[in-house]
C-alpha angles and dihedrals in degrees: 000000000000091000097049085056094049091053097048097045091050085049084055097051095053090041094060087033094054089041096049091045085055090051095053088047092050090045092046089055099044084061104046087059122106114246109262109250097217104059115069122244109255132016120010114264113256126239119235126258122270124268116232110252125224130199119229110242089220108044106015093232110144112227127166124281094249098070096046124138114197123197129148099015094303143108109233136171102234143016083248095061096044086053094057 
């Protein structure tokens, strides 16, 4: 049984040697990389707010509120479905 343990406990230990080895590798690398020029330095950027959707009277499509044409009363898409 002693040995069992022995064995299992000497797989462990190059199993976490071998592993740690890999994450220092990996850390080295990630530093030696150039910044990339297309993300900004910070903070992420953060994305706008979203815009309230209607939906058109005539079809049922949903489209943003800043292209809304209002007659009669309704929101629509499009003047060619408020004409309708």
């Amino acid at each position: 049984m002693t040995r069992v343990l022995f064995w299992l406990a000497l797989v462990f230990l190059v199993l976490f040697a071998i592993r740690s080895k890999i994450r220092g590798m990996q850390q080295r690398a990630r530093a030696q990389q150039p910044p990339n020029p297309f993300t900004p330095p910070g903070r992420p950027q953060e994305l706008p707010d979203a815009e309230l959707m209607l939906c058109c009277a005539h079809c049922g499509v949903y489209y943003p509120a800043s292209e809304n044409v209002q007659a009669k009363g309704h929101d629509y898409c499009s003047h060619a479905h408020a004409t309708v």
